[in-house]
C-alpha positions in Angstrom: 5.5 16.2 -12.6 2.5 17.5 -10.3 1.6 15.5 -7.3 -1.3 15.1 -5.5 -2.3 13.8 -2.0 -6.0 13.0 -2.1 -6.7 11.6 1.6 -10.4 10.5 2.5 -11.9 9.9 6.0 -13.8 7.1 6.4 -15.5 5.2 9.9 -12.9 2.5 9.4 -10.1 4.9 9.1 -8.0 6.9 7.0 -7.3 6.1 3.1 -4.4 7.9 1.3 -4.2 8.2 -2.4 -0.9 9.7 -4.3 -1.5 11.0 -8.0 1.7 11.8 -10.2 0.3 13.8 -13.3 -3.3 12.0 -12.3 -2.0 8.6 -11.9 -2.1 6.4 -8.6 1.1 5.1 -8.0 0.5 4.7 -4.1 -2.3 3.7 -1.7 -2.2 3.7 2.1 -4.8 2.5 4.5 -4.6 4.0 8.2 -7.1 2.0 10.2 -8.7 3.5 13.1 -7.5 0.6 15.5 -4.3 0.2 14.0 -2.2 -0.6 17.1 1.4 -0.9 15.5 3.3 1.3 13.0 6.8 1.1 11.3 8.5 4.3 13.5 6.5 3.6 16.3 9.5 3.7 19.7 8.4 0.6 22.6 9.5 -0.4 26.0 9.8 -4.1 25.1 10.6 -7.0 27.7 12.6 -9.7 26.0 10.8 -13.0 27.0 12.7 -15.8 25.0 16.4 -15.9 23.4 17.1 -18.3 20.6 20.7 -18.9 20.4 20.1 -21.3 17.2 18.9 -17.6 15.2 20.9 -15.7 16.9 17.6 -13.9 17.9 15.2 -13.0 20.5 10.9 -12.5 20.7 10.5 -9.4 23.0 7.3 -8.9 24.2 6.0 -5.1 22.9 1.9 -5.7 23.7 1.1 -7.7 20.1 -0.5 -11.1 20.4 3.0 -12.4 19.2 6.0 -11.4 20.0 8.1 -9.1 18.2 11.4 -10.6 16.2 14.6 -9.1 17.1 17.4 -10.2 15.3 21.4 -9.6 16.4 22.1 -7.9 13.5 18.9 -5.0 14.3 21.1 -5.1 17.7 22.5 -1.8 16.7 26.7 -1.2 17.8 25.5 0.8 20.6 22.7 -2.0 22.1 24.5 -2.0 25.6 24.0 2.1 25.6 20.8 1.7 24.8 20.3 -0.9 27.4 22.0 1.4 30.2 19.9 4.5 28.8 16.6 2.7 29.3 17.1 1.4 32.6 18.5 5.1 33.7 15.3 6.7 32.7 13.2 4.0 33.8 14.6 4.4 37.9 14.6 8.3 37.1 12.3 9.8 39.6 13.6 13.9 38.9 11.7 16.2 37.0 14.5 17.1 34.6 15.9 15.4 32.1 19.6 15.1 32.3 21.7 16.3 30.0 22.0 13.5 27.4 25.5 15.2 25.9 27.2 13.8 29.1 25.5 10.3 28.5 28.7 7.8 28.8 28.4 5.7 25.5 29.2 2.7 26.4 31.8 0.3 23.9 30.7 -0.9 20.1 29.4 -5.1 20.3 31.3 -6.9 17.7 29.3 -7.9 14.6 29.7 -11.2 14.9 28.6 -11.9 18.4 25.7 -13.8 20.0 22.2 -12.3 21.5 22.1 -13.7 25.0 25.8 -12.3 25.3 23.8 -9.0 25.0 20.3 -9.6 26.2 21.3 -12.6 29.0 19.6 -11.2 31.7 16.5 -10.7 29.4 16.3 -6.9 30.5 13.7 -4.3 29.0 15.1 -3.1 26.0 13.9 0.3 23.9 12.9 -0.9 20.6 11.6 0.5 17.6 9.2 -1.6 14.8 11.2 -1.8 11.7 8.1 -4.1 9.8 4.4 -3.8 11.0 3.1 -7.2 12.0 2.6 -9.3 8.2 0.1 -12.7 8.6 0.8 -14.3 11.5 4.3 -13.0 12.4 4.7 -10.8 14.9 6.4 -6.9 14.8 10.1 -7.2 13.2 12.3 -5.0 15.6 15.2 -2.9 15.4 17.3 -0.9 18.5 18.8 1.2 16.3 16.7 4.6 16.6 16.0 6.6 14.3 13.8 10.1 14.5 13.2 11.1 10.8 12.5 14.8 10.2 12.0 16.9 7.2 15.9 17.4 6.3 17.9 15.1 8.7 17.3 11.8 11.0 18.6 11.5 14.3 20.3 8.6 15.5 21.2 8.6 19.4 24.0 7.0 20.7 26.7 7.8 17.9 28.7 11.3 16.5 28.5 10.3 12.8 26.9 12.8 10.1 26.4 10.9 7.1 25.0 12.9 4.1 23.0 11.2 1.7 24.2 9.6 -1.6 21.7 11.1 -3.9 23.4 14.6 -3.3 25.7 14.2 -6.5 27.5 17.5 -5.3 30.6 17.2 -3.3 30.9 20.6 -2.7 27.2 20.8 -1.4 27.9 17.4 0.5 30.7 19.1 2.1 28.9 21.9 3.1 26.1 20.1 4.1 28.2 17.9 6.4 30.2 21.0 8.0 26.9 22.9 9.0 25.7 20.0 10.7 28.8 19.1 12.4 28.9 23.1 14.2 25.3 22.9 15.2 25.0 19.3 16.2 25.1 18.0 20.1 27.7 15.6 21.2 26.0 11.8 21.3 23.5 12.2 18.6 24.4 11.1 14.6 23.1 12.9 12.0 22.0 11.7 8.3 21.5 14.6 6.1 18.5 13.4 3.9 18.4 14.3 -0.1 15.7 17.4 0.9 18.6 19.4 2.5 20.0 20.2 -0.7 20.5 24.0 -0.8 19.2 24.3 2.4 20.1 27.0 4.9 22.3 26.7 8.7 18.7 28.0 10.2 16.4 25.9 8.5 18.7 22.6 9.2 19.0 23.7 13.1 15.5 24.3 13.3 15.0 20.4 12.1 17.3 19.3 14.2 15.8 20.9 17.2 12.9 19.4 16.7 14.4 15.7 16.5 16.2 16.7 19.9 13.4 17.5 21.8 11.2 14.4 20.7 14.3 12.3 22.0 13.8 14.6 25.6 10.1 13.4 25.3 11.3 9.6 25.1 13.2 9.9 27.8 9.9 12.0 29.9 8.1 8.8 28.3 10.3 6.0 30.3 10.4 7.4 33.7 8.7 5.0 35.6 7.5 2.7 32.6 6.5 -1.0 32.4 7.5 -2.9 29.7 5.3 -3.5 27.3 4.4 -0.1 26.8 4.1 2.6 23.7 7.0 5.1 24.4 6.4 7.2 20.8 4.3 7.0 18.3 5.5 8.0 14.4 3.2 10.6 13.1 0.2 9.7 11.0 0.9 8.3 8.0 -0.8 12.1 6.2 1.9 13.9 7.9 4.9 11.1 7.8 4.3 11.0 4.1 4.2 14.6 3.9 7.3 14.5 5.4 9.2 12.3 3.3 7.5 13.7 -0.1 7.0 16.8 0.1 9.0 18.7 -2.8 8.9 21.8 -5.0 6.2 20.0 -7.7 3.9 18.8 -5.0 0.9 21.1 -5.7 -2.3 19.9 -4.1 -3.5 18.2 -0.8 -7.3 17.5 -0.5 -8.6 16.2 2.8 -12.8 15.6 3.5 -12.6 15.2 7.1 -12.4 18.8 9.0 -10.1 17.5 11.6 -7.5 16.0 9.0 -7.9 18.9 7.0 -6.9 21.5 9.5 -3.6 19.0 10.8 -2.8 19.1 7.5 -3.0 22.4 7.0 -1.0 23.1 10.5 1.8 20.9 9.2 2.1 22.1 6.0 2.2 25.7 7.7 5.0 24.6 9.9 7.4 23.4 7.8 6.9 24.8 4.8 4.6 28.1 4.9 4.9 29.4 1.3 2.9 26.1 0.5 0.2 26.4 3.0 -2.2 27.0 -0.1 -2.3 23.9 -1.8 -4.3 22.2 1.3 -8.2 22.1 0.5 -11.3 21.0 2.3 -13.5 18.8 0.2 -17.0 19.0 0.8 -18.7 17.9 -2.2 -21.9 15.8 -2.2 -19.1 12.8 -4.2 -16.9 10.6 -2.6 -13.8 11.9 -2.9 -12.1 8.7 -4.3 -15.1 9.0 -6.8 -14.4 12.4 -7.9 -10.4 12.2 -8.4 -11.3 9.0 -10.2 -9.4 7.2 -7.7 -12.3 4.1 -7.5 -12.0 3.4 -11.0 -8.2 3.3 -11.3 -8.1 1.1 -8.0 -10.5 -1.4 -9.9 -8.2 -1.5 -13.0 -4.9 -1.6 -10.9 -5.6 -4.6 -8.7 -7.0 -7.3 -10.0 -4.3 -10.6 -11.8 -4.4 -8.8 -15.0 -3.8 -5.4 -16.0 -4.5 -4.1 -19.1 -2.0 -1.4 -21.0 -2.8 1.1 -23.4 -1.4 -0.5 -26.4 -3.3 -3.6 -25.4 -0.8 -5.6 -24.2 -1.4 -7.1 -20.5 0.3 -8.5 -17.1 -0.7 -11.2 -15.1 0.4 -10.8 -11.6 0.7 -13.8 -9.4 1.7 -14.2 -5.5 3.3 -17.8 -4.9 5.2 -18.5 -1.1 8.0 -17.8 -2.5 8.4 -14.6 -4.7 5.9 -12.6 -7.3 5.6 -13.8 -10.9 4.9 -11.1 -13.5 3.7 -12.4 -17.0 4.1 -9.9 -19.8 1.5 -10.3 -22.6 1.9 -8.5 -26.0 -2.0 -8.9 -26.9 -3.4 -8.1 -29.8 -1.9 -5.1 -30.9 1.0 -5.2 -32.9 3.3 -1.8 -32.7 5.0 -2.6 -36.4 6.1 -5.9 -38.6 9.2 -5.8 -37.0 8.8 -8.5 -33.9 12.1 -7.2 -32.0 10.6 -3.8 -32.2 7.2 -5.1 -31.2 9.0 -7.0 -27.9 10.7 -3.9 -27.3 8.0 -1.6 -27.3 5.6 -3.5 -25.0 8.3 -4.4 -22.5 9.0 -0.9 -22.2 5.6 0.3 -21.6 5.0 -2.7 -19.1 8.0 -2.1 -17.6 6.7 1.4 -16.6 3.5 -0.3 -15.3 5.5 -3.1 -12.9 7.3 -0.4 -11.7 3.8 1.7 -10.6 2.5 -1.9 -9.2 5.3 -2.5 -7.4 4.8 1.0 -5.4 0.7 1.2 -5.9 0.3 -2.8 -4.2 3.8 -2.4 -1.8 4.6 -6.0 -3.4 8.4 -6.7 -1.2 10.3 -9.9 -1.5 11.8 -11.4 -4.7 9.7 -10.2 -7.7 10.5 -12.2 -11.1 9.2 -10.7 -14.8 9.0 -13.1 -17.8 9.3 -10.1 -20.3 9.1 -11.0 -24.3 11.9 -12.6 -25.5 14.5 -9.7 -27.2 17.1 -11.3 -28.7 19.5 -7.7 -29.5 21.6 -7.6 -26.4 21.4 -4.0 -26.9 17.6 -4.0 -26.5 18.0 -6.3 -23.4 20.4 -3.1 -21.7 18.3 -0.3 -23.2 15.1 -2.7 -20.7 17.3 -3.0 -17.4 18.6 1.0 -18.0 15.0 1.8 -18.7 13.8 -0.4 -15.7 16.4 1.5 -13.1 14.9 5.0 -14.3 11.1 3.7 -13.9 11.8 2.3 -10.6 14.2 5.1 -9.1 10.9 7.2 -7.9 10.2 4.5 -5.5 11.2 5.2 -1.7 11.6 1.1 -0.6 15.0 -0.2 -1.3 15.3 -2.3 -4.4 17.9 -3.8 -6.5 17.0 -4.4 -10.7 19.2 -7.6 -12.2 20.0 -7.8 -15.4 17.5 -9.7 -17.9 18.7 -13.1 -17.6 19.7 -15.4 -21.1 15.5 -17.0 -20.7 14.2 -13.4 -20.9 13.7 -13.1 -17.0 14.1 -9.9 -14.7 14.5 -10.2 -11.4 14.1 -7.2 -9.1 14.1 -7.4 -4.9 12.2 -4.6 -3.0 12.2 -4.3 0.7 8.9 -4.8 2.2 8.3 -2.7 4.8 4.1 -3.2 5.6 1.8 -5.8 4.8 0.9 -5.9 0.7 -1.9 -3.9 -0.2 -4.2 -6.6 -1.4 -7.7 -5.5 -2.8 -10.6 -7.5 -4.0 -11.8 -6.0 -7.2 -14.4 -8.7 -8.2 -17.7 -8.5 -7.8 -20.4 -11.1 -6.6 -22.5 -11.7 -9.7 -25.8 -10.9 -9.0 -27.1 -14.2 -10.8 -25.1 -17.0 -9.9 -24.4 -15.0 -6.0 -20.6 -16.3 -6.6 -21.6 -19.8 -6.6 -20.0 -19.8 -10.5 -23.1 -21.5 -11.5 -26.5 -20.7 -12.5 -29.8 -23.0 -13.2 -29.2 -25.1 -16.2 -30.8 -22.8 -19.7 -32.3 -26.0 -20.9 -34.4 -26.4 -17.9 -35.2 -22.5 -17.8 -37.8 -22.5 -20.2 -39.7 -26.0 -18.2 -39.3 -23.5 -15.1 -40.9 -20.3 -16.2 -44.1 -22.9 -17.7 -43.9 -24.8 -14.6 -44.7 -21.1 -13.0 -47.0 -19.8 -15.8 -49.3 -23.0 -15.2 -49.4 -22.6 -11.4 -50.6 -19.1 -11.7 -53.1 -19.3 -15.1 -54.6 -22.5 -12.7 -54.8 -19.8 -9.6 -57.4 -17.4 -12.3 -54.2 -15.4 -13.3 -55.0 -14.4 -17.3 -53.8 -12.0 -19.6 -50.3 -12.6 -18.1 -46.7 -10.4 -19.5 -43.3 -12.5 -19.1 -40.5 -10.3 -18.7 -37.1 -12.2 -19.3 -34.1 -11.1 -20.7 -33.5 -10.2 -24.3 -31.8 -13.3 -25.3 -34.3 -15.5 -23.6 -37.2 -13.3 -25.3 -35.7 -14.3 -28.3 -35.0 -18.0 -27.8 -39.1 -17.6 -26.9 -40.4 -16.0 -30.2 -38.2 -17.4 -32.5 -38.9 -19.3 -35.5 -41.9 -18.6 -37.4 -44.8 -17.5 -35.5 -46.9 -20.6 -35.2 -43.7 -22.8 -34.6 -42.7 -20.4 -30.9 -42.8 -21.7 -27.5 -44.5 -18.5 -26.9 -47.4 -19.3 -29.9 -47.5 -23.1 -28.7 -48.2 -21.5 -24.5 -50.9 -19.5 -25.9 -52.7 -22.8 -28.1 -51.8 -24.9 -25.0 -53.2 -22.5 -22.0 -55.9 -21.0 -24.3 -54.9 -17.5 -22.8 -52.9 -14.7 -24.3 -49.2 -14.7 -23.0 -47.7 -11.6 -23.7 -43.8 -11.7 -23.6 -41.5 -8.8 -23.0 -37.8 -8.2 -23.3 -35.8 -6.8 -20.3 -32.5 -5.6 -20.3 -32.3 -5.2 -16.2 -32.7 -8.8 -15.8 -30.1 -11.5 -16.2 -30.1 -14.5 -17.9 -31.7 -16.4 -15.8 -34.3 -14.1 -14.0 -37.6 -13.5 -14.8 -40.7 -11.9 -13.7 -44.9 -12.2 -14.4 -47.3 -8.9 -14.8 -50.7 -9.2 -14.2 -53.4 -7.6 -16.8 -53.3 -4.2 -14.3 -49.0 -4.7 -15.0 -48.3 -5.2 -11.6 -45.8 -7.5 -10.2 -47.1 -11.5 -9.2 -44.6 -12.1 -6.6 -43.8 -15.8 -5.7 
């Protein structure tokens, strides 16, 4: 599979497309005032507990306060807490030695906020969901610092290695490397990327996640909550990050700046790929060019069309998504379980793209075509799992239900991506109406007599074809256009137009210049 980053600078900000084998699958929009980003580390100051949610609001500089549930506490909340306020009073140059940090005991799961945050102190927070509608930032005080091949996680010794390394032996390994070159206080998730990866390059990745934990500690000394104590990378490089693999094979940027970050990061943590960043400078729009517009405009309106001609019609409710599949008018053979079959499976590839391309989160339900072969209902879910398992968010596929329903859940990390494709139509200006057709023809006399009365002769209509030929039809001496000429006693001359809509229309004087109203 070849992938693509296509990433295009505009005055409002920064809009990132992914391609797999030419097709968008995911859209990100970095605005140039965005204040608030999922990574992002704060100095928040809890302003109100709510024992009832077992929550509190901690004010982190957003119009409304952030959410922090108990549960986003993290085990290690009262080290945190003690951390925080120890870099805060420190007035020393140096950082101290974070290995000899006393951890402080585990808070039992099932305990209550204001046990924890009473004395509402300042708390080190980081956003676990961007600011959606009118809710404020969801928080989390379990820190994480994401690299390339491992995240960080203060405050604990475990190494975890992901479950998507089928390998025990490499798991093992994996896990024995990290444990000799790790520092004491700091856990360690080895992320799927690490596979076959060597002691250096590991250390080297974990360096780095060690000193951007010294820089938030450099980043409280002295701070006053609310404050920014870290911000996560841009979303070019933090996706970079996460996706980079073996079959990515081009980046294009347009903007110089971008470009040559790009190019610095790419360098840095993986050089023999440096090539496959490019500057693009063409006259096009880059979105234009990658045919990026058009695929936008086909993706993200209620109902999208498949190749076979079958269709979806996707639908936001409070609640949950709806996803309608439509077989069309296509028919695959005369066999209507094959038939079902067929067009589930190819719109079940096509949810699971929509699911990435819009970010839809939340409970997503899918009124596929009835199958009635159990065996064709497994052969969807087991198809579904495989279509879906590219995505990065955490979901969860159900089993199609007796009425023919799917459901899937898919954590929502960042507002939906929710673009407009329609139009204003340039004759009704989005009103959805337009002047009444029976009076259109009274209108254009009502206008032909004004200006034949003003000394106006020899006069050419323009209107559109269909008009023209409501105008001429019939035989000749039986046309509205005939009984104009007989009535004025001038010659009306009437031209078809395919610029002009149904409604418009336009006058020519004898020297075919425009009679404007």
């Amino acid at each position: 599979m070849n992938k693509e980053l296509i990433i295009n600078s505009t005055a409002s900000g920064v809009e990132i497309a992914l391609l797999e084998d030419k097709k968008l699958v995911e859209l990100h929009n970095e605005k140039t005032d965005a204040t608030f980003g999922v990574g992002d580390i704060y100095l928040g100051k809890v302003k109100k507990l709510i024992p009832g949610l077992n929550a509190a609001f901690i004010d982190v500089g957003f119009e409304k306060d952030a959410f922090l549930h108990y549960t986003d506490l993290s085990p290690y909340a009262r080290s945190i807490l003690k951390f925080t306020q120890l870099c805060i009073n420190d007035k020393s140059e140096n950082s101290f030695d974070f290995s000899k940090f006393e951890v402080e005991p585990e808070i039992v799961k099932t305990g209550k906020i204001n046990e924890v945050l009473g004395g509402r102190p300042n708390v080190l927070v980081q956003i676990l969901k961007e600011p959606i509608a009118a809710k404020g930032p969801r928080l989390s005080c379990e820190i994480s610092l994401p690299g390339r091949f491992v995240v960080l996680t203060p405050f604990n010794d475990i190494v975890a290695v992901s479950k998507k390394i089928h390998s025990n032996d490499e798991r093992k390994r994996l896990q024995k490397i990290v444990e000799a070159i790790k520092q004491k206080n700091f856990g360690v998730i080895v992320r799927t990327a690490a596979e076959g990866k060597n002691t250096a390059e590991l250390h080297e990745d974990l360096t780095a996640l060690v000193n951007t934990w010294k820089a938030i500690e450099k980043n409280l000394r002295g701070a006053v909550a609310p404050a920014k104590i870290l911000s996560e990378q841009t979303k070019a490089t933090s996706m970079l990050r996460d996706l980079l693999t073996e079959d990515f094979n081009r980046i294009v940027v347009n903007e110089q700046n971008i470009y040559q970050d790009t190019k610095n990061y790419i360098q840095k943590i993986a050089p023999d790929k440096a090539e496959i960043v490019s500057f693009y400078q063409n006259g096009v729009s880059i979105f234009d060019n990658f045919g990026i517009t058009k695929q936008v405009k086909s993706a993200f309106g209620k109902t999208v069309n498949l190749p076979s001609g079958a269709y979806l019609i996707i639908e936001h409710t409070e609640a949950l998504h709806v996803i309608d599949v439509n077989s069309g008018y296509k028919s695959i053979s005369n066999n209507q379980e094959e038939n079902a079959m067929q067009t589930n499976m190819e719109a079940g590839e096509e949810i699971a793209r929509q699911l990435r391309l819009r970010d839809i989160g939340g409970i997503i339900v899918v009124d596929f075509i009835d199958m009635k072969l159990p065996e064709n209902k497994r052969k969807l879910q087991d198809a579904m799992d495989g279509f879906m398992r590219p995505d990065r968010a955490r979901h969860a596929v159900l089993p199609i239900s007796k009425f023919g329903i799917m459901q899937i859940t898919r954590q929502r990390m960042r507002p939906e991506v929710n673009i407009n494709t329609a139009e204003v139509c340039p004759t009704c200006n989005g009103t959805g109406k337009i002047t009444s057709t029976v009076l259109l023809v009274d209108e254009i006399e009502k206008k032909m007599s004004y200006l034949i009365t003003h000394q106006h002769k020899n006069l050419t209509l323009s209107v559109n074809p269909i008009v023209y030929s409501h105008l001429t039809k019939g035989w000749f001496f039986n046309s509205i256009k005939f009984n104009w000429n007989r009535k004025y006693k001038t010659k009306i001359k009437v031209s078809a137009n395919n610029n002009l809509h149904l409604t418009e229309f336009q006058f020519f004087d004898q020297n075919e210049e425009e009679i404007k109203f």
